[in-house]
Every structure is written in structure tokens, then in C-alpha cells.
C-alpha positions in Angstrom: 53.4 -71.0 -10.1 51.0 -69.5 -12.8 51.9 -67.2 -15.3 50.7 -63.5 -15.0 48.6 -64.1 -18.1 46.9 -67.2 -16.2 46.3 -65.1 -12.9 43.1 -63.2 -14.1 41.6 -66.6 -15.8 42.1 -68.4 -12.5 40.8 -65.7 -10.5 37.6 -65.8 -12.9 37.2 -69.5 -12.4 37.5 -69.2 -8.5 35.0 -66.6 -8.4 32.6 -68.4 -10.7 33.2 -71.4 -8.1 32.0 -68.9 -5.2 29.4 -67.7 -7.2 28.1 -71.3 -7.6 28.8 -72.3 -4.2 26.6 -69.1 -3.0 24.3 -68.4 -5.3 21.7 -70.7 -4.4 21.1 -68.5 -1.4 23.7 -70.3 1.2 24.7 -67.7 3.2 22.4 -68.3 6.3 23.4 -66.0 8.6 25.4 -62.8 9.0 27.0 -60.5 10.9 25.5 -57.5 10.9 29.4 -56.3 10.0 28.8 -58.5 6.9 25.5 -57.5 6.5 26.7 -54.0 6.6 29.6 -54.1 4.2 27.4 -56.5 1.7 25.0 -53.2 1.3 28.6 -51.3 0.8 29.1 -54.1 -2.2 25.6 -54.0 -3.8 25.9 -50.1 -3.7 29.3 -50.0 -5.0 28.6 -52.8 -8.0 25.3 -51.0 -8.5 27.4 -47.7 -9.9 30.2 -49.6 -11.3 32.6 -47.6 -8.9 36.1 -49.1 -9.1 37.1 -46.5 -6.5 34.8 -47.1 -4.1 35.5 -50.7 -4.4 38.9 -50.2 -3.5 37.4 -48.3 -0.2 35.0 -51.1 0.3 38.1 -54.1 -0.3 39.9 -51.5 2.8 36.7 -51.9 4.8 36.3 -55.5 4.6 39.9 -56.3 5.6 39.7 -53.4 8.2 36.5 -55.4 9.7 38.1 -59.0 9.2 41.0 -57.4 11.4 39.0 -56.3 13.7 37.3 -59.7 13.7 33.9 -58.7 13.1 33.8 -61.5 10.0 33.7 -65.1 10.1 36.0 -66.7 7.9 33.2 -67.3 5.6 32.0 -63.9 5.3 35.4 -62.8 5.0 35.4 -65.1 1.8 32.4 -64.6 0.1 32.7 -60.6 0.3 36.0 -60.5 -1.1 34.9 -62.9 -3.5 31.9 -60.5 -4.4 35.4 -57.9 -5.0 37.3 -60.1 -6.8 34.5 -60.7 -9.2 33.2 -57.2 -9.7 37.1 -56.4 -10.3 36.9 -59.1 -12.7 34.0 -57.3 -14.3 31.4 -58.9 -13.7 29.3 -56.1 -11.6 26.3 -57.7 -11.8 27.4 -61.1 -10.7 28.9 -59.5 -7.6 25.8 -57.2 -7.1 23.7 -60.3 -6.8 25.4 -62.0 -4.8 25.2 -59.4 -2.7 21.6 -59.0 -2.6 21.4 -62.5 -2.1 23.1 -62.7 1.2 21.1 -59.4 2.5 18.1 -61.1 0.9 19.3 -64.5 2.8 18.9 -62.7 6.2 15.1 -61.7 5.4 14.2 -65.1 4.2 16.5 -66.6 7.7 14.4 -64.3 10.1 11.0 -64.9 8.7 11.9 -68.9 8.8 11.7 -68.0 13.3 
């Protein structure tokens, strides 16, 4: 078990992992539940809002419930929450952009 000063370290290296494993625009593609709440994430990261991201971390379990996320969306959106929570907005905004920008480049691959 880590210690509580580990906890936000390994949740920064996790993120950074998801951030790696999605950044090169591997989303493919989404919901539109996940497309949905991944505009929720860019607009939320885009004003720094930790309020709203706790409204947005409700939403996405509220949807994942509901199962209206794949597993994998489920994953990479609350990454995109851990790592804004982390601090690092504009990592998580990106990523966010990426998977919305994901399903332009997808469609115009028909």
C-alpha cells in the first residue's frame, strides 16, 4: 500500500502513461456520450473550473452507469479528470480535443 504522500505522484505517473498511450490520436471512435462529456472536459479545463469538474467527474460516472461508455472511454475521460486535478489543465484539455478532433479525422477517413 502507498503512502498518502506517494498517492498524488503515482496518480501523476498514471496519467502521464494515459496521456502517452492517447496522445498520438488513438481514440478512434466514440460514443457520442463520450463525445459529449469530452466537450464537457475541454470546456471545463479551458476555464480552469475545479467545480465544474467535479460536476463533469458526476457526469461521467452517471453515463458509465448508465452504460453509455465503453470501458475505454470510461478510462480515458477520467484520466483527462484525474490529470486536470493534478494540474495539468492543458494536458487534459488536449487530450480532450484530441479525441473530439479523432472523430473528424475517423469520419473523413469513410
Amino acid at each position: 500500500m502507498s503512502s498518502p504522500a506517494r498517492s498524488p505522484a503515482i496518480a501523476v505517473v498514471l496519467s502521464a502513461a494515459g496521456a502517452l498511450l492517447t496522445g498520438c490520436g488513438g481514440y478512434g471512435p466514440v460514443s457520442p456520450a463520450a463525445y459529449d462529456l469530452a466537450k464537457g472536459v475541454y470546456s471545463v479545463t479551458s476555464r480552469e473550473s475545479a467545480e465544474h469538474l467535479d460536476v463533469l467527474a458526476s457526469k461521467i460516472d452517471e453515463a458509465a452507469g448508465a452504460g453509455q461508455l465503453t470501458g475505454d472511454e470510461q478510462l480515458w475521460l477520467r484520466d483527462m479528470v484525474a490529470t486536470a486535478r493534478n494540474g495539468d489543465w492543458a494536458a487534459a484539455r488536449d487530450a480532450a480535443r484530441t479525441m473530439m478532433e479523432d472523430q473528424i479525422d475517423d469520419a473523413n477517413r469513410h
